[in-house]
C-alpha positions as a Markdown table, in Angstrom:
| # | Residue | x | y | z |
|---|---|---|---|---|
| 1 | Unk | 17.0 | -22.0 | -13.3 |
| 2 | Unk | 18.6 | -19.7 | -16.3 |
| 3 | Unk | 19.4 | -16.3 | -15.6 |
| 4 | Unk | 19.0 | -13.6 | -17.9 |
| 5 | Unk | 18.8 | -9.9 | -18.3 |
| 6 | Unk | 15.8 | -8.1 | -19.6 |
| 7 | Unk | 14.7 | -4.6 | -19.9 |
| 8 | Unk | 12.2 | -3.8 | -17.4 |
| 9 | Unk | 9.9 | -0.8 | -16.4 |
| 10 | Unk | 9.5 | 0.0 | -12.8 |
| 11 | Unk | 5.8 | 0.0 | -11.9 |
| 12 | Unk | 5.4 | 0.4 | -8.4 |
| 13 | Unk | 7.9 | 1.0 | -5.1 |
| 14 | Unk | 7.5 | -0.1 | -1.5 |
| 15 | Unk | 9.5 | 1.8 | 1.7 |
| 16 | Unk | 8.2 | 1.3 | 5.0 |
| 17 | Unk | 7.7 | -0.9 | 8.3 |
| 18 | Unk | 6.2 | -4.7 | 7.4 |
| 19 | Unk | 4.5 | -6.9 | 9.8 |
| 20 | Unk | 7.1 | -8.0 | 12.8 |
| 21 | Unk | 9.0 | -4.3 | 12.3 |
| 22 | Unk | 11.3 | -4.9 | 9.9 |
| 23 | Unk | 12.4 | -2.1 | 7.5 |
| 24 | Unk | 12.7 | -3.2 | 3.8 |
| 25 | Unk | 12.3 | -1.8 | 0.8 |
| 26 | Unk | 10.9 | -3.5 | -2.8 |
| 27 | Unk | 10.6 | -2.2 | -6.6 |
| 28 | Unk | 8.1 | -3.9 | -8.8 |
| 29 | Unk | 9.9 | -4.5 | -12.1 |
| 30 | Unk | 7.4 | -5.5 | -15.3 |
| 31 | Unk | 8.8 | -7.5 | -18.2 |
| 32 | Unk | 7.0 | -8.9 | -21.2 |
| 33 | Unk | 7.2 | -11.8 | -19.3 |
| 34 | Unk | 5.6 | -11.3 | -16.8 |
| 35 | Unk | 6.5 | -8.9 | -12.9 |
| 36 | Unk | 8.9 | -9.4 | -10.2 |
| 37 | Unk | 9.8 | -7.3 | -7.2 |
| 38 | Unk | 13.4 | -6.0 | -6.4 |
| 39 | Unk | 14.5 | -5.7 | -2.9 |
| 40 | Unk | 12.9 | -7.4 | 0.4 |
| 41 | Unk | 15.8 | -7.3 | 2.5 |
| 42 | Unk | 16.1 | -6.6 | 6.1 |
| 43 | Unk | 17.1 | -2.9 | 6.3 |
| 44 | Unk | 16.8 | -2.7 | 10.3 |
| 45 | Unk | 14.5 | -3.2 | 13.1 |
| 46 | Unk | 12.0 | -0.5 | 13.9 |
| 47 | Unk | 12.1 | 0.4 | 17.3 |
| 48 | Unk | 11.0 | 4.0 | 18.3 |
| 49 | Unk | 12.8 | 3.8 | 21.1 |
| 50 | Unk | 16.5 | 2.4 | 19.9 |
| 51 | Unk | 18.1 | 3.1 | 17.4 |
| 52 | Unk | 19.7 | 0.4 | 14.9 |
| 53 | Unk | 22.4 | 0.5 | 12.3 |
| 54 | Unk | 21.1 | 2.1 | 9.1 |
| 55 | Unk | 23.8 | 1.9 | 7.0 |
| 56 | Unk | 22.8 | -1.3 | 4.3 |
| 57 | Unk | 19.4 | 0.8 | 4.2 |
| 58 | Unk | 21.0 | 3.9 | 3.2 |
| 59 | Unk | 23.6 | 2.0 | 0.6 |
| 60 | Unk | 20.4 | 0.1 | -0.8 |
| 61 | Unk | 18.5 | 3.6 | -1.4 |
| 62 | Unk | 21.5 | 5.5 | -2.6 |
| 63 | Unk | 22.5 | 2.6 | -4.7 |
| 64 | Unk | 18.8 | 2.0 | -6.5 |
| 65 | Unk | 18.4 | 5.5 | -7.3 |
| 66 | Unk | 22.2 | 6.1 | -8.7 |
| 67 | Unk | 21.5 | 3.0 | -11.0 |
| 68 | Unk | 18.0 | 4.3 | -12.3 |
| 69 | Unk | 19.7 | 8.5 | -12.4 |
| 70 | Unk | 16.7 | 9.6 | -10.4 |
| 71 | Unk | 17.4 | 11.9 | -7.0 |
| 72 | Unk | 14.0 | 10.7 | -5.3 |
| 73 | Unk | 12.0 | 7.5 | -4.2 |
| 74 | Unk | 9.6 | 8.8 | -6.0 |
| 75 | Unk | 10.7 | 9.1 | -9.2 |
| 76 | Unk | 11.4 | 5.5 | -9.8 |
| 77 | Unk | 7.9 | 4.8 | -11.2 |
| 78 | Unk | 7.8 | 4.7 | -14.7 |
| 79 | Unk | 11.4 | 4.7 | -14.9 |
| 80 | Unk | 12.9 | 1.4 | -17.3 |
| 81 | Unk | 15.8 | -0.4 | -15.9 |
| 82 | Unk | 17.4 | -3.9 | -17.0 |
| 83 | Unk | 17.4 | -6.8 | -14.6 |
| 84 | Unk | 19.4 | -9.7 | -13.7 |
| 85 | Unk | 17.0 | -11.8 | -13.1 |
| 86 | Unk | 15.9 | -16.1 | -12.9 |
| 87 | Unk | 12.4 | -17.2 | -11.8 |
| 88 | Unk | 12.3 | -17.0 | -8.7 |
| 89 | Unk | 15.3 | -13.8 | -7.9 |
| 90 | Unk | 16.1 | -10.5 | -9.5 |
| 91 | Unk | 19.9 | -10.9 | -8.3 |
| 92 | Unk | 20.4 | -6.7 | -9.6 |
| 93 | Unk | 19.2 | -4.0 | -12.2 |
| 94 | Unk | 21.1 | -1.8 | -14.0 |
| 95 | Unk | 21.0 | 1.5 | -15.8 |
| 96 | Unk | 19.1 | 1.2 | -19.2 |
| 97 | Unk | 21.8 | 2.9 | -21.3 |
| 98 | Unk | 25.2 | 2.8 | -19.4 |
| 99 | Unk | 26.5 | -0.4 | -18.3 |
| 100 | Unk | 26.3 | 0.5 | -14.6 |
| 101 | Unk | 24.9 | -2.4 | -11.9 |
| 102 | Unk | 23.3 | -2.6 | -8.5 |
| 103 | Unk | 24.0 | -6.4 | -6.9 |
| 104 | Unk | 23.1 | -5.4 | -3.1 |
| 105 | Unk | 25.5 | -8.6 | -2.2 |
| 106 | Unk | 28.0 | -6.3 | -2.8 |
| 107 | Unk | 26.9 | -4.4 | 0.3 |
| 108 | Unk | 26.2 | -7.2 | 2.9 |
C-alpha cells in the first residue's frame, strides 16, 4: 500500500462510549478520493463506578484540536486538514497551512 498526503475536509466527529464500553474517539476525513475516519483507539474503559487512566484520551483530544487551531470538539466539522494516509489507515493529519502533525503513536 502507498502512502500519501492529501488535503482533506473534516465532515463528521465521533466522542463517546461504543459497544463493549470502550471510550474512543473518530474524525471523518473526505478526500476527492473518496472518506476515511481518523481515530478509533481505546481511550479507556467506561466504568461508572472506577475510574481509569485518561491521559492518551486527553493527549488525543488536545492533540486533534491543536493540529486543526480549533478550541472545541465541535468546531472540527467543516474544518480542512491534510492526511497521512494509505487504504486502509490515516497514520496522522496535520494543519492545512503550517507544517504542524498529529501521529497519536507518538503518545502510546
Amino acid at each position: 500500500m502507498t502512502r500519501e498526503i492529501e488535503n482533506a475536509r473534516i465532515t463528521s466527529t465521533m466522542l463517546g462510549v461504543e459497544d463493549h464500553g470502550i471510550l474512543t474517539a473518530f474524525v471523518t476525513l473526505e478526500y476527492k478520493s473518496g472518506m476515511q475516519s481518523f481515530g478509533g483507539y481505546c481511550m479507556g474503559n467506561h466504568d461508572r463506578h472506577k475510574r481509569t487512566e485518561s491521559g492518551f484520551c486527553a493527549d488525543f483530544i488536545v492533540n486533534v484540536l491543536s493540529v486543526v487551531g480549533v478550541e472545541k470538539w465541535e468546531d472540527l466539522i467543516g474544518k480542512h486538514v491534510r492526511a497521512d494516509h494509505d487504504s486502509m489507515k490515516v497514520y496522522a493529519i496535520g494543519n492545512l497551512l503550517k507544517d504542524e502533525w498529529f501521529d497519536p503513536k507518538e503518545i502510546t
